[in-house]
N, C-alpha and C positions, 0 to 999 in steps of 0.2 A: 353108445356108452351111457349106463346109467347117471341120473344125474346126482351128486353127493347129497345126504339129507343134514339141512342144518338144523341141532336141536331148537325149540320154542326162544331160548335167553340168547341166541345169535339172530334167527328170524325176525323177533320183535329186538332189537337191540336201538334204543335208540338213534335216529341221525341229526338229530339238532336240538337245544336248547331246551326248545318249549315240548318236548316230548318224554324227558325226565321228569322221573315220576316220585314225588317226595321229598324232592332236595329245593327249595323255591327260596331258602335263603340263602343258597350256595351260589345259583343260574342269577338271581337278581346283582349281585357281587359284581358275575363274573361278566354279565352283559354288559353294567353299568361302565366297566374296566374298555371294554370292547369300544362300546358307543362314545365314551370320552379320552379315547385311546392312550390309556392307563393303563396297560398290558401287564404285569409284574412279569420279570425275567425268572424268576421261581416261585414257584409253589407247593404248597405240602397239602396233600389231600387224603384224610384221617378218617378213619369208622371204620363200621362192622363189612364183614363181607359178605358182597352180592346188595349193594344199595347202590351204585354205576358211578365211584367215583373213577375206576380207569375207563368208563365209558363218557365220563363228561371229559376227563382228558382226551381223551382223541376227538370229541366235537369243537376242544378248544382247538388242538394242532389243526383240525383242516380247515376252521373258522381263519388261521393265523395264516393259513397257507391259500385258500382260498379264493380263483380269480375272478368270480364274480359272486362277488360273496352279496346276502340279500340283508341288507341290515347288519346287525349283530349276529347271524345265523350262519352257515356254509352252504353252498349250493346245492350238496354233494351228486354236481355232475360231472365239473372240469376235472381232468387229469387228477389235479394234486388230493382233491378232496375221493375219490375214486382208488388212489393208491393207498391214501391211510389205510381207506376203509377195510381192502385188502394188504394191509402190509408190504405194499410192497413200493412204497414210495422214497424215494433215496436220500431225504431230508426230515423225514421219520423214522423214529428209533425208539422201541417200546422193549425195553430189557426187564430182563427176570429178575429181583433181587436175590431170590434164592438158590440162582443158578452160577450167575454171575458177582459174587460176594468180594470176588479179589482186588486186591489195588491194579493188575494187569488191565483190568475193566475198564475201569476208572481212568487210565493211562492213554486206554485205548480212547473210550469217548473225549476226554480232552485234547486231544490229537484231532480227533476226528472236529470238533469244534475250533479250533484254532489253523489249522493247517487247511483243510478242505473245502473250497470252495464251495458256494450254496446257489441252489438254481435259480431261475429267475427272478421267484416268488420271494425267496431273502429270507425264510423265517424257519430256522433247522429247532426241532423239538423232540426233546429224549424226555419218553417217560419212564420214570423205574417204578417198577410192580416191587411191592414184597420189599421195600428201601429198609426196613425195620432190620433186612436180615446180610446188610455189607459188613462187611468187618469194619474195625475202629482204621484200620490202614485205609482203605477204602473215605470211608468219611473223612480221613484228614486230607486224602486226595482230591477228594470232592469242594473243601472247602473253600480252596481259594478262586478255580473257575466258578462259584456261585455266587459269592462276594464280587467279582470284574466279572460278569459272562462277554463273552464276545458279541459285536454287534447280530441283532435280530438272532440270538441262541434262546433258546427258552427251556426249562426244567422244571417237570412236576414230579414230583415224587409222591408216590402212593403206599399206604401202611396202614395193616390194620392192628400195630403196636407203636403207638407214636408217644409211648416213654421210653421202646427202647431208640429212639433219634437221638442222637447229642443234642443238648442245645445248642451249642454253636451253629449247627446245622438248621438248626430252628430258627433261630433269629436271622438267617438269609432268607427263606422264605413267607410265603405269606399263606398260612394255614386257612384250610376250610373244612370245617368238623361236619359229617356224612349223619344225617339221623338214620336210624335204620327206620324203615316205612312202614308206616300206621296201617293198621289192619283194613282200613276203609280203602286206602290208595291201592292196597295190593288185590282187594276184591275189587275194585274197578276196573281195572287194570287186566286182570284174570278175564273178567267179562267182555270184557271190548277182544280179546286173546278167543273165547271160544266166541264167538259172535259173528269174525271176521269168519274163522275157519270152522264155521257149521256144525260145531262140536254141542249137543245136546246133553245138560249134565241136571241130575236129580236134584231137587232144591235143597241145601246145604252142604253139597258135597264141594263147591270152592271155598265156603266157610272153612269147613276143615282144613283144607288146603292153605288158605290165606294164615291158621290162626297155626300150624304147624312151621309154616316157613319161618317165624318168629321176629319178622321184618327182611328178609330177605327173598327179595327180591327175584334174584337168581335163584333160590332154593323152590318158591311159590312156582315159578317155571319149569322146574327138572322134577317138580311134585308133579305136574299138569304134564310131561311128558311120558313121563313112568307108568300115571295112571293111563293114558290113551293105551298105550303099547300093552298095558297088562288086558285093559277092556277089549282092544280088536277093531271096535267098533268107533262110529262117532255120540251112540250113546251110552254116558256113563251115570252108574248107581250110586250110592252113598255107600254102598258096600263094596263097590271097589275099587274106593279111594281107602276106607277100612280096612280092606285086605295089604294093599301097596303100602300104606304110610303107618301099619301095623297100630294104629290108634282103637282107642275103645268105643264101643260103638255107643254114641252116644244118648240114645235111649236107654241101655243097658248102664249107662253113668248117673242118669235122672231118675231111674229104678232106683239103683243104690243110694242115691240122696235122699228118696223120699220113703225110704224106708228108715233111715235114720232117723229123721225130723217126724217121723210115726213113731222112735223108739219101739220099733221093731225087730229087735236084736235076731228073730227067727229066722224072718224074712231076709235081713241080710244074709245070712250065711245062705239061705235056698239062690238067692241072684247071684252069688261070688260060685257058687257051684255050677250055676249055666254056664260061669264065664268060662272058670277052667275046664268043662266040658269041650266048650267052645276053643281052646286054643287060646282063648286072648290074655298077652302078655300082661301080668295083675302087677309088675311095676310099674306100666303103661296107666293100667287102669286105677292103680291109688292116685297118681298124682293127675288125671285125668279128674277123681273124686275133691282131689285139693282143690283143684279150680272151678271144678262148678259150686264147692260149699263158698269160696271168694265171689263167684256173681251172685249166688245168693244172699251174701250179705249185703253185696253192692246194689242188689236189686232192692230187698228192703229199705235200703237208706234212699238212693236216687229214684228207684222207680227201673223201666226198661228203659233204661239209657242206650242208643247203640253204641255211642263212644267209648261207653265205659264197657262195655258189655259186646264180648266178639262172639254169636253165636247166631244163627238163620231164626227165619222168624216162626215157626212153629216152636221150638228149641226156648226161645225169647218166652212164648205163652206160656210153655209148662213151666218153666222159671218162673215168672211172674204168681200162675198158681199156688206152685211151691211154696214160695216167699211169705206170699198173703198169709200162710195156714201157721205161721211162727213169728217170733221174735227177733232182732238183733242180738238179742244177747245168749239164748237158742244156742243161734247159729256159732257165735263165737265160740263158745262152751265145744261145739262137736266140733267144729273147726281146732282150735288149738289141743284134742282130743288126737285128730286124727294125725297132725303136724307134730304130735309127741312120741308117736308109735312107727317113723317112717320106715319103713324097708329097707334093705340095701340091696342095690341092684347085683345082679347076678347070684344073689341066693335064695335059696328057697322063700319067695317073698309072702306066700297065701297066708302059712301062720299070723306073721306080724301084721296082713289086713284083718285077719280073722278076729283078731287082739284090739286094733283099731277100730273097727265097728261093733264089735261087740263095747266098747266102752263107750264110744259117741252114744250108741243107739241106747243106753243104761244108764246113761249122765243123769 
C-alpha cells in the first residue's frame, strides 16, 4: 500500500515550542506559565490564519499531557504526546467551531469534562478551531464551565475574529494576539523547507513566495507545494512560481516603473502591450506597479533596507538604481497618480492602467 503524501504545512508542522516560527512573544508567555506552573485553565488564541496558533495549542495539550516531558517542551514520543499528534488521543479534543456551533456541543463537552473520568496523565484539553463561529446559546453554555473548569480541564479557543467573542467569554480567558510572520521569518523558513528536501529554486523565486503568502505561514507552504507539483521537478524557475501564483513578472513591473520615472508615456503603453500579449493578469500587474512605486520611495528615504523592503537581491539593485535617478517627491506625484486611477477588479482593467500611466509618466 502506497504510503499517504502529507502536504509541506503537515510535514514541517511544528512539534515543540522553540520551532514556532514568529510568535516569540506568545512561546515566551506560554513557557514561562509552563516552567512556574502557572498553566491558565483557558485561553483565547487570536490572529490572522495560518500563523500556528492551533499548532501552538496542540504543543500546549501534549506539553500538558506529557510523560516525560523535557523542560518546558513534550517529548513527542510517549503515548499521549503521539496520540495528539494523531488525534486520536482520548483526553484530546480539537472541535470545529464552524461545524459544531450548537449549544448540543457545548452540552456534550461539559458532560464530557465533568462526568468522565481522565487517564492517568490528569490533564483533558478541548481546543475549538473557528470559536468566533458558536452561537450566543453555545457561549452562554460555555460560560459557566470556564469560569469553574473542572480539575486539570484546560480550554483554548482559537479565532481569527475575536470581536465576534462576547466579552464575557473574554474575560475567562487569557488571550494571546498571533502576529502574522515577517517576511524575513517566512523566507527562512522556506529555505531550511527546500534545503532539507533537495529542492533547487531560481534566486527570487521564494521571495515571491514569502511576499505573496502575506504573513501566512501556512499559505507560503501550500504556495511551495503547488509550485513543486506544477514544476515536476526539484528544480524550480522564477517563472513558475509566476505561472502558479499568477503574479507579474517582476522584471516586467521594474520595466513599467522605470518608464514612468523616464516620463515615458510611450514606452509604457509598448510594456503594458507585452503584458497582455503575454496573458498576465493587469489587475495583478497595477497593484504589483503600486508596490514597487512604495519601495521606491522607501528606497529613496532609507536606502536598500531589507526590512523594509521585501524583494531578492538583484530586484534590491535595480531599485536602488531606480531610486538614485529621481526624487521623493517624483515619486509621490506618480505614486498618488496611479492610486487615483485604480481598476476594479473583474473589469476590463488595461483602459484604467493605460489612463494611469499615461498620467504618472506626464506629471
Amino acid at each position: 500500500m502506497e504510503k499517504t503524501y502529507l502536504p509541506t504545512a503537515l510535514r514541517w508542522r511544528p512539534k515543540n515550542f522553540f520551532e514556532v516560527a514568529g510568535q516569540e512573544h506568545v512561546i515566551k508567555v506560554l513557557c514561562s506559565d509552563i516552567a512556574n506552573n502557572r498553566i491558565k485553565r483557558a485561553y483565547l488564541f487570536l490572529g490572522a490564519y495560518g500563523v500556528g496558533k492551533t499548532t501552538v495549542a496542540r504543543i500546549l495539550a501534549k506539553r500538558l499531557n506529557c510523560l516525560e516531558p523535557r523542560g518546558v517542551e513534550p517529548c513527542n514520543k510517549c503515548n499521549p504526546c503521539l496520540g495528539i499528534s494523531s488525534d486520536t488521543y482520548e483526553d484530546y479534543h480539537e472541535i470545529d467551531g464552524g461545524s459544531a456551533t450548537g449549544v448540543d456541543n457545548i452540552r456534550w463537552l461539559r458532560s464530557r469534562a465533568v462526568e468522565q473520568p481522565l487517564s492517568p496523565t490528569g490533564a483533558l484539553v478541548f481546543v475549538i478551531d473557528e470559536a468566533h463561529m458558536l452561537t450566543n446559546n453555545a457561549f452562554n453554555a460555555l460560560l459557566k464551565i470556564l469560569e469553574e473548569p473542572p480539575c486539570n480541564t484546560y480550554f483554548i479557543l482559537v479565532t481569527t475574529a475575536p470581536h465576534k467573542i462576547p466579552a464575557t467569554v473574554r474575560s475567562r480567558c487569557q488571550a494571546h494576539h498571533f502576529r502574522k510572520i515577517s517576511f524575513t521569518n517566512i523566507l527562512k523558513y522556506l529555505k531550511s523547507i527546500i534545503t532539507a528536501e533537495n529542492i533547487n529554486m531560481e534566486d527570487g523565486s521564494l521571495s515571491l513566495i514569502a511576499r505573496e503568502s502575506d504573513g501566512s505561514l501556512r499559505d507560503a507552504e501550500n504556495f511551495l507545494d503547488k509550485v513543486c507539483s506544477y514544476s515536476g521537478t526539484k528544480e524550480i524557475s522564477i517563472a513558475d512560481v509566476i505561472s502558479v501564483l499568477g503574479t507579474a513578472d517582476r522584471t516586467l513591473v521594474i520595466d513599467l516603473a522605470s518608464t514612468v520615472v523616464r516620463k515615458d508615456s510611450t514606452a509604457c503603453l509598448h510594456i503594458l502591450r507585452v503584458a497582455d500579449e503575454r496573458g498576465v493578469d493587469i489587475y495583478r500587474l497595477y497593484h504589483e506597479l503600486i508596490f514597487c512605486f512604495r519601495d521606491l520611495m522607501v528606497m529613496r528615504i532609507c536606502g536598500p533596507d531589507k526590512l523594509l523592503i521585501k524583494v531578492s537581491g538583484d530586484e534590491m539593485r535595480r531599485l536602488f538604481s531606480l531610486a538614485s535617478c529621481t526624487n521623493v517627491y517624483d515619486l509621490q506625484k506618480a505614486f498618488s497618480l496611479l492610486a487615483e486611477s485604480e481598476p476594479v477588479e473583474n473589469r476590463a482593467s488595461r483602459p484604467y492602467l493605460e489612463y494611469a500611466l499615461i498620467r504618472a509618466a506626464t506629471r
